[in-house]
N, C-alpha and C positions, 0 to 999 in steps of 0.2 A: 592152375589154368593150363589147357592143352592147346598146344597151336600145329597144326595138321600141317607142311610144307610139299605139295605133289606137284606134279608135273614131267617134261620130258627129261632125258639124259643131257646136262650141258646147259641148262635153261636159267641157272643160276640160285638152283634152290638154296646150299650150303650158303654160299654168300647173303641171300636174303636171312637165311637164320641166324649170321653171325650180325648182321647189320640189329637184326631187332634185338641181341643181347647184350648191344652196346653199352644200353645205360647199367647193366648189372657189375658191379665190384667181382665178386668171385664166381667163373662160370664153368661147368662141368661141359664135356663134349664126350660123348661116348661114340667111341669110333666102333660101328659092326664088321669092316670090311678086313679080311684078310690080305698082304700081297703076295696071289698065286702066281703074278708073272711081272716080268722088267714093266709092261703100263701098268699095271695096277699098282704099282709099287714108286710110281712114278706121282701118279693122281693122288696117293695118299700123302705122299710128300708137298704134294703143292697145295692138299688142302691142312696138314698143320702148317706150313709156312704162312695162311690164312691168319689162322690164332697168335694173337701176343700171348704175354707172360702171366692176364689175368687168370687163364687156361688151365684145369686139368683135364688133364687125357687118361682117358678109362678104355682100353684096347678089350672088346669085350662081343666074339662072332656069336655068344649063345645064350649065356645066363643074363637075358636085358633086365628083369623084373631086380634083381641080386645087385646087378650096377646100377640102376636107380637109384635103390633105397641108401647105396655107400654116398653115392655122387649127393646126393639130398640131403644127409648128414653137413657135408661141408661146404656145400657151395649156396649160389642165390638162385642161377637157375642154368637147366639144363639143357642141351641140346643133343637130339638120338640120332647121328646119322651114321648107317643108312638103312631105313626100313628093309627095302626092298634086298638090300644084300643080306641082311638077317635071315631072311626067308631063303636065299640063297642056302646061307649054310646051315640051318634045319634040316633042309633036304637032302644037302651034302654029306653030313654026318646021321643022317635017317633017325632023326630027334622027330619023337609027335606036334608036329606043326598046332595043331587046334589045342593041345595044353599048351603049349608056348606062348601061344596070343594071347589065349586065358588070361596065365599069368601076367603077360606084360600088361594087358586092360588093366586089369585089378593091380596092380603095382603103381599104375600112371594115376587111377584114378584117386588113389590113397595116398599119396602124395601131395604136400605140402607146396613144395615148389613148385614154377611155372617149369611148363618139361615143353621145348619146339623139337619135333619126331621131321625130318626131310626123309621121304619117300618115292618111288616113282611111280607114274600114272603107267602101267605096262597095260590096261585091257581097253586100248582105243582101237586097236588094227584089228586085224583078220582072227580070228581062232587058230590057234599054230595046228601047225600039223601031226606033232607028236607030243605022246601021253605024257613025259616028263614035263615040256614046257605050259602044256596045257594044266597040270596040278602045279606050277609057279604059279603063271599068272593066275589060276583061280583062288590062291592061298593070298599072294601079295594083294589081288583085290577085296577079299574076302576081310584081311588087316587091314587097310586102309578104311574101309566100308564101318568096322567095329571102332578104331579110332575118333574115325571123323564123326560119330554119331556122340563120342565122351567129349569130344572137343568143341572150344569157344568158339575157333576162330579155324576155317580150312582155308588154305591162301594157294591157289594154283598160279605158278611160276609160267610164263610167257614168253619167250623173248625174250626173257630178265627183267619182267616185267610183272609184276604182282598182280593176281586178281582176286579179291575177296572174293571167295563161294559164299564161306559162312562167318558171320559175326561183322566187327565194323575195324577198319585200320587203328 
């Protein structure tokens, strides 16, 4: 089972993933983000301070299809954060974004265990101005879009506040 977690920066997506993997015994978190600076390095640390002990941690900016299938092997269920920073570093290290998602689809959908993916909703504002940002947002929308069509359940994050798009709480 896939559960889609989107919404804005700060809106409380991580936390809503971690609350639904509550009832599971052994849980996998595959962290995508890198820490390029003192905040980001900051964020990451307050989101493992999130996870107890039930936790493994899979530090994994590129091969997501390859940390599925290990994290799958040993745990109950998964959670992918952060879509949207994955796509980040595709771009970053100039990896084929559209074989990426490929694989990650086909990885998530061939999968046994429930996998929850937190993502950001980035293509609500304006069209950016420049080409780079504009092949982000159109790749992060473009994964989010292929996701959420394999998945049960898409839960856009609020306030910190959940709203079923797709499926039932």
């Amino acid at each position: 089972m896939i559960t889609l977690i989107t919404g804005g920066a700060g809106t409380g997506k991580t936390s809503y993933a971690l609350k639904l993997a509550d009832k599971y015994a052994k849980k996998a978190y595959i962290a995508t983000a890198e820490a390029t600076d003192g905040e980001m390095g900051q964020k990451i640390e307050k989101h493992r301070q999130e996870r107890d002990e039930t936790y493994t941690t899979y530090e994994e900016p590129l091969e997501l299809d390859e940390a599925i299938h290990e994290a799958a092997e040993e745990n109950d269920i998964i959670i992918l954060d952060c879509l949207t920073f994955w796509i980040n570093n595709l771009l970053y290290y100039k990896k084929p974004a559209s074989e990426y998602i490929d694989r990650l689809t086909y990885a998530l959908n061939r999968t046994e265990k429930p996998v929850i993916i937190v993502t950001n909703e980035v293509s609500t504002g304006l069209v950016p101005a420049d080409k780079l940002t504009r092949e982000y947002v159109n790749l992060t929308a473009a994964a989010n879009r292929k996701i959420a069509d394999s998945a049960e359940k898409v839960i856009l994050m609020v306030a910190g506040q959940p709203l079923y798009v797709k499926g039932e709480k």
